[in-house]
Residue, then its C-alpha position, 0 to 999 in steps of 0.5 A: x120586771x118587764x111583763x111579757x106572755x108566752x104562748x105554746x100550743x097544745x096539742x090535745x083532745x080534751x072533750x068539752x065534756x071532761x072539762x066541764x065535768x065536776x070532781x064529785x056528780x053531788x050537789x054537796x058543796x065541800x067543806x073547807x077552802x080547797x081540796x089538798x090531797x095529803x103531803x107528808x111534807x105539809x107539816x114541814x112545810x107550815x112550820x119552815x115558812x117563816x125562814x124559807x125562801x119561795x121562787x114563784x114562777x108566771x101562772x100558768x093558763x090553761x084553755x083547750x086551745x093553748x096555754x099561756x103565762x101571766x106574769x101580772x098574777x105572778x106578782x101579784x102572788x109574790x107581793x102577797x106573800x111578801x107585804x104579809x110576812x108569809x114567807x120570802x118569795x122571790x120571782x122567777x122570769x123563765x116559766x114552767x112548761x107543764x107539757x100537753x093538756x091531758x084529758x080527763x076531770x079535773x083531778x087527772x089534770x091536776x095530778x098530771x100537771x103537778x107531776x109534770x111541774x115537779x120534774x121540771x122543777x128537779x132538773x132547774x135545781x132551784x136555789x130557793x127551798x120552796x118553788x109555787x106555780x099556780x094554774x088557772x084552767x078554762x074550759x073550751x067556749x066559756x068564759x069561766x073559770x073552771x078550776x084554780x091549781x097552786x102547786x107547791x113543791x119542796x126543793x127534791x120535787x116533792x109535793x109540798x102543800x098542792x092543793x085544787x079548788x073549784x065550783x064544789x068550793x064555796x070561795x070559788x062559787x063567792x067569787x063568781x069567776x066569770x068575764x063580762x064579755x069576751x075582750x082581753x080587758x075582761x079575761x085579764x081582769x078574771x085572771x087577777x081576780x082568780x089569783x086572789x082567790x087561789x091566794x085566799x084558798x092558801x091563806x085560809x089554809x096555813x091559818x087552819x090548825x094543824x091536823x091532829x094525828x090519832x087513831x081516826x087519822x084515815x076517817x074511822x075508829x074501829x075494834x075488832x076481835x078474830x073469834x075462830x080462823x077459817x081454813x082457808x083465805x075468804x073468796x065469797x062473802x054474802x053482806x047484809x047490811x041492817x040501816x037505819x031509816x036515815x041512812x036508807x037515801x045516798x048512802x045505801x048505794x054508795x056504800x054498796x058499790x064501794x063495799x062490792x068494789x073494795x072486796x073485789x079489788x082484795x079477790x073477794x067475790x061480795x054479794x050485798x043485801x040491805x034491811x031496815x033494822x027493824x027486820x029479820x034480815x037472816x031469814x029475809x035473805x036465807x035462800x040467796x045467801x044459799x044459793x050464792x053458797x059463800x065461805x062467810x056471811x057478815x052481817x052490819x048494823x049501821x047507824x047514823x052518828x049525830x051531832x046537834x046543831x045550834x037550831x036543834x037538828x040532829x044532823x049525820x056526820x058520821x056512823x056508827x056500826x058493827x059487824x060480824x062475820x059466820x064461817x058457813x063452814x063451821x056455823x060459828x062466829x069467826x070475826x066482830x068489829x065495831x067502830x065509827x066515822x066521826x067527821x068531827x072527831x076527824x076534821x075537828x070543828x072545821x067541819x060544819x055539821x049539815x046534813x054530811x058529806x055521805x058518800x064519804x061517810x060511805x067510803x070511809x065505813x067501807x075502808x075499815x072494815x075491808x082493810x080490817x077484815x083482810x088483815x084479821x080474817x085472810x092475814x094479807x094487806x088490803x088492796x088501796x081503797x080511796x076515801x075522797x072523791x078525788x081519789x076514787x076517780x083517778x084510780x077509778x073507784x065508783x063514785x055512785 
């Protein structure tokens, strides 16, 4: 195939800011290769890989100035795919135009352009049964690379196996994707070292064994009991929450801001209160839950969920709580629940046990119980409530 470049100016107003910003403000690294939001075809998709056919089509280059196709990172995609028996990849000479560079963080990018690619892709009609584009994103006046995308979309447009890494990543951060100087030698030679890793991030991937479907297949377990019904839909709730002193830091702040957030979202107005176990935290907090005059009062003991590490440190990689709910109508208990968030239960032993990712241990707290309290208590569906980073931002959850 002759190598050739497309050029196609973007028209765009990307802030250097939005570029350079992260997909989550923690120093955390994620755990794991990449980030693949869910597909309900990646299960199809692993299994079809040895039959199937892929078109892989020239990698797309973003920068905030324009945005260019490497052939050179398309063949080094297909050879890949077809010297270790992956799957048939066949390459494609027309490439995807993926449209104008939006603004925002990485993650509307990705979503974006991922849309975008799908729809082009549905009208081509390809003959194969997989199409792969992968993207290589720069951010303006830098010489490194800010994210890798790989978009795989099954042969109706649908996402199949997508996924996105970059800085929070550690074959991303391993790789040191910088150019050692300005020329297009250097920048040529990043590409190709990016598409390695894009590569190696896939590979990782379709190595990893297939997720166990279970009860905890959206981050917790949980058990709840409706004692007594209200009268009438919950508007106002007050929530105390009692910690354990080693979920005092990070995840206090989170889990208040995400437990406000999804009450809100639902219709319910929440008040939120934190106490070390060790307190009387009804009495502590008395006169304000009287002032905010609620339809209920929760109350949650919260404690962390350990696992030990080989050195012997009890490390946090989940919770463990309980809550319950009191008609202030009534004086009765109207609601229980107990439950946990287990990343190792969820995650198998993939995840490795550190100090955890506590803001989605938050998140995750948050979800069971609101999506469980809507249900049982005000009998409705609860409003979408997102558990990653990633989520959180595009439909603009707080991420603190």
């Amino acid at each position: 195939m002759r190598a050739f470049q497309f050029q196609i100016a973007v028209v765009a107003c990307l802030a250097i800011l939005s570029l350079n910003g992260c997909l989550d403000d923690s120093e955390q690294t994620i755990i794991g290769p990449a980030y693949r939001p869910h597909s309900e075809n990646a299960t199809v998709f692993r299994k079809a890989l040895e039959t199937a056919t892929i078109a892989v089509y020239p990698s797309i280059v973003r920068t905030l100035e324009e945005t260019s196709y490497s052939v050179k990172s398309q063949q080094q995609i297909v050879s890949l795919l077809n010297d270790k028996q992956i799957t048939t990849a066949v390459a494609r000479a027309i490439p995807v135009d993926p449209g104008v560079l939006v603004s925002g963080p990485q993650w509307a990018i990705f979503q974006n352009d991922m849309h975008k690619i799908a729809d082009e892709l549905k009208r081509q009609k390809s003959d194969t049964n997989y199409s792969l584009v992968m993207a290589i994103v720069f951010p303006p006046g830098n010489q490194s690379i800010f994210g890798i995308h790989c978009y795989i979309i099954n042969h109706k447009g649908e996402n199949a196996f997508s996924f996105l890494l970059n800085s929070h990543h550690p074959l991303f951060v391993e790789a040191n994707l910088t150019a050692r100087n300005s020329s297009e030698t250097s920048r040529a030679m990043l590409i190709e070292k990016a598409t390695r890793v894009g590569l190696h991030a896939l590979i990782k991937q379709l190595e990893a064994p297939e997720p166990k479907k279970s009860a905890n297949q959206q981050g917790y377990t949980i058990t709840t009991q409706k004692i007594s019904p209200f009268d009438k839909d919950v508007d106002r709730i007050f929530i105390i929450t009692s910690l354990h002193k080693r979920l005092m830091p990070v995840f206090m702040h989170s889990f208040k801001h995400s437990l406000i957030s999804a009450f809100e979202s639902n219709g319910v107005e929440a008040v939120v209160k934190f106490t070390s176990k060790e307190s009387d935290a009804l009495e502590k907090f008395r006169n304000e839950a009287e002032s905010f005059k609620p339809d209920a009062t929760m109350q949650i003991f919260m404690d962390p969920l350990y696992r030990s590490r080989k050195d012997g440190y009890q490390a946090i990689v989940g919770t463990d709580f309980e809550a319950n709910v009191l008609n202030m109508k009534t004086k009765k208990t109207a609601w229980t629940a107990t439950g946990k968030v287990d990343y190792i239960e969820q995650f198998g032993q993939n995840y490795t046990a550190h100090e955890g990712i506590r803001k989605e241990f938050a998140w995750h707290t948050t979800a069971a119980i609101v999506r469980t309290f809507m249900a049982d208590v005000n009998g409705k569906q609860s409003a979408p409530i997102y558990t990653v980073t990633e989520e959180r931002q595009l439909y603009r959850q707080s991420t603190d």
